[in-house]
C-alpha positions in Angstrom: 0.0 0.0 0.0 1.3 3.9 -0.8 2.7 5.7 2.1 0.1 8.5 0.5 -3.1 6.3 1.4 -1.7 5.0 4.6 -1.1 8.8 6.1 -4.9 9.5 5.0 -6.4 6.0 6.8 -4.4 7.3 9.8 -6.0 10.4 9.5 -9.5 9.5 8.9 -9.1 7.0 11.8 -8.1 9.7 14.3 -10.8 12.1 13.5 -13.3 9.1 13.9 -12.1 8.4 17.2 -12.4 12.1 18.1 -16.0 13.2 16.6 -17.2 9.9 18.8 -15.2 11.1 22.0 -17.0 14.3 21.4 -20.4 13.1 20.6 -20.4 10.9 23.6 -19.6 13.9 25.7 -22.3 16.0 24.5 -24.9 13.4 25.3 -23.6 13.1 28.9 -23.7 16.6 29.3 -26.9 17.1 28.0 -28.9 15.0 30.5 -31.5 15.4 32.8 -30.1 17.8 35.4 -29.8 14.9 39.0 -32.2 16.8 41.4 -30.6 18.0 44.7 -32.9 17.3 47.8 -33.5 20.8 49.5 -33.4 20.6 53.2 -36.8 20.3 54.3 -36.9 22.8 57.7 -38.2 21.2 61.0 -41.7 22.4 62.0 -40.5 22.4 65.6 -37.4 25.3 64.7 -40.4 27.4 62.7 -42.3 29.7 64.2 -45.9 29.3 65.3 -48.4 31.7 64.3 -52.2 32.1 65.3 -54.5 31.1 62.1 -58.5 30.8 61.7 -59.2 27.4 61.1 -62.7 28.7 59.3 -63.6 31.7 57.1 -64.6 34.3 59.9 -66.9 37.2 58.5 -66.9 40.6 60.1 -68.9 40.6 63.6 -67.9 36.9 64.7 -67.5 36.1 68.1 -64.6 34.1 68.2 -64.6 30.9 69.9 -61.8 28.0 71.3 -62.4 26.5 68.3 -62.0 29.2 65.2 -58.1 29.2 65.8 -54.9 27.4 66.4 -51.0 27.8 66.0 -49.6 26.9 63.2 -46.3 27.0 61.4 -45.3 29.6 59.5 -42.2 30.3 57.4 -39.8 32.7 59.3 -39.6 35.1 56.9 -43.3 35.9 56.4 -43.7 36.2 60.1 -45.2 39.8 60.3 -45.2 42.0 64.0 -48.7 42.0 63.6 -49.0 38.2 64.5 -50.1 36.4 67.4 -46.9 34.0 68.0 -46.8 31.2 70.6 -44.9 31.9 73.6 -45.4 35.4 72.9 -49.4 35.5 72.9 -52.1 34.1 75.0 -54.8 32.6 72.8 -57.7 32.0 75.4 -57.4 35.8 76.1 -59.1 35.6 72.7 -62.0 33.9 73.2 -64.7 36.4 73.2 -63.2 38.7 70.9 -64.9 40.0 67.5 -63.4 39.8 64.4 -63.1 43.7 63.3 -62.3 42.7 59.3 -63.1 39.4 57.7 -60.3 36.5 58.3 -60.3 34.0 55.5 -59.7 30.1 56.7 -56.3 29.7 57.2 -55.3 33.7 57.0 -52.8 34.7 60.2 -54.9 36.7 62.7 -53.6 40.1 63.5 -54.2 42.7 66.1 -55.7 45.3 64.3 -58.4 42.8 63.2 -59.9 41.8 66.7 -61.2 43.8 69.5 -61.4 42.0 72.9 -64.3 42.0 75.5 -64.2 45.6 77.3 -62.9 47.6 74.3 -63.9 50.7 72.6 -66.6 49.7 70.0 -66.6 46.1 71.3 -70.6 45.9 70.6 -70.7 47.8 67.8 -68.3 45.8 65.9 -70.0 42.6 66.9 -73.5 43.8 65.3 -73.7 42.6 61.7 -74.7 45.4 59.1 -78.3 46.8 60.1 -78.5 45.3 63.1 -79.2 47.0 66.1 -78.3 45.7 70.1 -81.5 45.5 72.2 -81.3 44.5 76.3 -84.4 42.8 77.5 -84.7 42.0 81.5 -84.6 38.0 81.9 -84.9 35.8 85.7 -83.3 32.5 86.1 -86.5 30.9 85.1 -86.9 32.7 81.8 -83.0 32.7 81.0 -82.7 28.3 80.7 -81.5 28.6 83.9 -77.9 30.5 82.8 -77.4 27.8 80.2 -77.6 30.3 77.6 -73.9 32.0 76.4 -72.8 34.6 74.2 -73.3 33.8 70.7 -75.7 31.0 70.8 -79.4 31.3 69.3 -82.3 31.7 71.1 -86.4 32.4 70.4 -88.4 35.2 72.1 -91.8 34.1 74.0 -94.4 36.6 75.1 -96.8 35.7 78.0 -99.7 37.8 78.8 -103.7 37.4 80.6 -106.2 39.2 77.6 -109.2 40.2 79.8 -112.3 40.1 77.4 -116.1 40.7 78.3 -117.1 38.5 80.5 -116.8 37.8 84.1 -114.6 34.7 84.0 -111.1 34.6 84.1 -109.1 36.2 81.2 -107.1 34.2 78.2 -103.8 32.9 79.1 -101.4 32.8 75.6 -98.1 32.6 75.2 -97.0 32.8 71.8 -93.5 33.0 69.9 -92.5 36.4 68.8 -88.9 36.6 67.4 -86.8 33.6 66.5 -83.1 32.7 66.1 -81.6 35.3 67.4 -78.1 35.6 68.4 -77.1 36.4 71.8 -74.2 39.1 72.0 -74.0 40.0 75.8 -75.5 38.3 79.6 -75.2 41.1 81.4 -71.7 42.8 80.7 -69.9 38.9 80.0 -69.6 38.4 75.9 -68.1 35.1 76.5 -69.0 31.5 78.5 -65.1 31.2 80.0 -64.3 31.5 83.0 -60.8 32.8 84.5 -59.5 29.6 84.4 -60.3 28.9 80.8 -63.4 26.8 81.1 -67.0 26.9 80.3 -68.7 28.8 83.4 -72.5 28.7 84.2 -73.7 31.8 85.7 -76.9 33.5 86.5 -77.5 36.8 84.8 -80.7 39.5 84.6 -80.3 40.7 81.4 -79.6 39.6 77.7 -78.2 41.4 74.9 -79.9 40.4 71.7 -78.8 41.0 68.1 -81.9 42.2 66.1 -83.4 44.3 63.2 -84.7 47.7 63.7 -88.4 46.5 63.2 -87.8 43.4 65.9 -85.8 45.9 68.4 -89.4 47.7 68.2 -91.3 44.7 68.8 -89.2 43.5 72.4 -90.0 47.3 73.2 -93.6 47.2 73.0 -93.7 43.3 74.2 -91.8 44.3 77.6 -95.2 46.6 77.8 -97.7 44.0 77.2 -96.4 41.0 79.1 -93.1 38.9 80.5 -90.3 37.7 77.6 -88.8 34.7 78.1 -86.1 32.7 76.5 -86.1 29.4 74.9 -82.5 28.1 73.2 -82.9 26.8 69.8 -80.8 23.6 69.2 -77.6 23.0 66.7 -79.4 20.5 64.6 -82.5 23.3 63.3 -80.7 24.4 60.5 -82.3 22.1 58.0 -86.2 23.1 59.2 -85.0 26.5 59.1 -84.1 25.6 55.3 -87.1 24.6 54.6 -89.2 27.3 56.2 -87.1 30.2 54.4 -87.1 28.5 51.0 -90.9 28.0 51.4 -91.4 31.6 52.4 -89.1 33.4 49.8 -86.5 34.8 52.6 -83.5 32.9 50.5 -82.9 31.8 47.1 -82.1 28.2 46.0 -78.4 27.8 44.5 -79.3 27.2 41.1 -76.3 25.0 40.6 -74.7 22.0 42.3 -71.8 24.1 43.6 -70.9 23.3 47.4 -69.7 26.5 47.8 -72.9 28.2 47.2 -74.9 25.3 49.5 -72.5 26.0 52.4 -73.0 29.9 51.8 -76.9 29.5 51.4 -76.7 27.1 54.7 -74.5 30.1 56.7 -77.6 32.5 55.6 -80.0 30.5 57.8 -78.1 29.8 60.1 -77.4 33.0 60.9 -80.9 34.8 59.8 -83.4 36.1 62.4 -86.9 36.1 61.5 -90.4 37.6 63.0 -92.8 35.5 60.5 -94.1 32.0 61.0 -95.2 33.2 65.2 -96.7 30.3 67.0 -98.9 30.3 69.9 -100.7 28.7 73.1 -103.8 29.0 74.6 -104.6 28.2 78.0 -107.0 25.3 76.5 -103.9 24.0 74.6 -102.8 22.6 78.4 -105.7 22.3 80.9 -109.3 21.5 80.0 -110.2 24.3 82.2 -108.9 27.5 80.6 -110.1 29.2 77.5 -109.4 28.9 74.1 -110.4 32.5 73.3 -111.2 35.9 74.7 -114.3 35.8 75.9 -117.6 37.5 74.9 -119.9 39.9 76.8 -122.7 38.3 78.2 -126.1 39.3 76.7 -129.0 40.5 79.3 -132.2 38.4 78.4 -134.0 40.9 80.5 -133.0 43.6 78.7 -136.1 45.4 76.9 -135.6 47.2 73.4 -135.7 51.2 74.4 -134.1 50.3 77.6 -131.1 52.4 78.6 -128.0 50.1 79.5 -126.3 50.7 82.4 -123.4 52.3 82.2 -123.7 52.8 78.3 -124.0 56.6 79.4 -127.2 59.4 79.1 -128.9 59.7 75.6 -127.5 55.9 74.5 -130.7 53.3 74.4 -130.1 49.4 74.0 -131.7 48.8 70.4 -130.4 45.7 70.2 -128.9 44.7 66.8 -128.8 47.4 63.9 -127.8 47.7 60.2 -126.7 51.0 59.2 -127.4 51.7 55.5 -125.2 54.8 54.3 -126.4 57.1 51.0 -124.3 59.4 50.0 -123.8 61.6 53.7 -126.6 60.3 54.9 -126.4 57.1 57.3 -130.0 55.6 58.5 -129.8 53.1 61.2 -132.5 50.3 60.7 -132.8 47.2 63.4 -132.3 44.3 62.8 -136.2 42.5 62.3 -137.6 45.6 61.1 -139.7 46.7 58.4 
């Protein structure tokens, strides 16, 4: 073989050699990236910040259970923040939330105000709402079983006298229902100094209610004795019911949870003054009256007759029709010609 084609071989050979060296360089360096493991930072070194565990709307009476500590990243710890060690939750319990704290969403300190505070009741009254104190004994108050911020129905009690001589109509009928309770006496919340649920006696309530129902209690304190009765957990889905029947709230018109749970909040959280219920004395002993009685009529009594009492000039006529033409009004009785 020529010296000539051996020195091109040799050449061809070496750059061969090289252009795969190279190629199989580029392929390992063009690889998937290997993924470092980031260091994963102990929940026990971060700090702990106070969080609502639900969506708390403006007015909310906060509870032991609408907030824990949780971890937070270090750097998005604002001064702001309730921290562990540095903050005493159950001092909490009682407050109102001031602006609306989503589920989750640090609590801070400019959106609470505690029990005692400047505006304290004003910030706990939802948006036309008004604060109305009715009187209350241990008999008409469950006893001190009922707390700030549970739900409770007005009763009325009163005697109607009517015309006769027996003894007047004993009703008691239901007035107001589910409303919230914001105050007993000057206490806004059912824990006691050493962080537990306290029972106490208390002569007054503080009830959340509309303008019209905050007249009603007035003019009710007037007419008879209120009473309390505390409505149960579980009436949310009558109270569904009820309020889609009557037109108060609007059915979601689509499957969306979100709206079900919002509709569901509504009534839960809606007073109302329609659908009043009542009971007669009849309704629990045979021996009381269903109604108000009549006055009695005097079989004696003689047409022309003046009624006693009835005042000079009036004369018992017994029944009339009274037949108005135009102005003029003609009294006719009844049997007449």
């Amino acid at each position: 073989m020529e010296p000539k084609k051996i020195v091109l071989l040799a050449g061809a050979l070496i750059v061969a050699v090289t252009a795969a060296f190279l190629a199989r360089s580029m392929f390992a360096s063009g690889g998937a990236p290997t993924a470092e493991a980031a260091a994963v930072p102990n929940p026990q070194d971060m700090p702990h910040v106070l969080v609502a565990t639900k969506s708390l709307p403006i007015g909310t009476i906060l509870g032991p259970d609408t907030f824990r500590f949780q971890p937070w990243p270090k750097e998005l710890v604002e001064d702001a923040y309730y921290l562990q060690g540095k903050s005493n939750a159950e001092s909490l319990t009682g407050s109102v939330v001031r602006t609306a704290i989503a589920a989750g969403q640090p609590m801070t300190q400019g959106s609470l105000i505690k029990a005692g505070d400047r505006g304290f009741l004003a910030a706990a009254l939802g948006a036309g709402m008004r604060a109305v104190t009715v009187p209350v004994s241990v008999q008409t108050s469950v006893a001190g079983f009922i707390f700030p911020g549970d739900r409770v129905d007005v009763m009325l009690t009163q005697s109607v006298a009517g015309g006769g001589d027996g003894a007047p109509l004993k009703v008691s009928e239901t007035i107001l229902r589910n409303l919230r309770v914001l105050a007993t006496d000057q206490r806004t919340n059912a824990v006691g100094a050493d962080g537990q649920p306290e029972v106490r006696t208390y002569s007054n309530v503080t009830l959340e209610v509309s303008p019209t129902m905050a007249e009603k209690i007035s003019v009710a304190q007037t007419i008879g004795a209120i009473s309390l009765s505390l409505r149960s957990l579980a009436d949310n889905s009558q109270e569904l019911e009820a309020a889609l029947a009557s037109g108060d709230v609007e059915a979601p018109g689509s499957a969306d949870p979100g709206a079900e749970r919002s509709m569901m909040a509504a009534i839960a959280n809606h007073p109302s003054d329609r659908r009043s219920t009542y009971s007669t004395g009849a309704d629990v002993s045979r021996y009381q009256r269903s109604s108000v009685p009549g006055r009695p009529v005097d079989p004696n009594a003689q047409a022309g007759g003046v009624v006693p009492g009835s005042g000079a000039g009036q004369q018992n006529q017994g029944p009339v029709v009274r037949v108005a033409r135009g102005t003029d009004v003609t009294t006719v009785p009844v049997g007449s010609r």
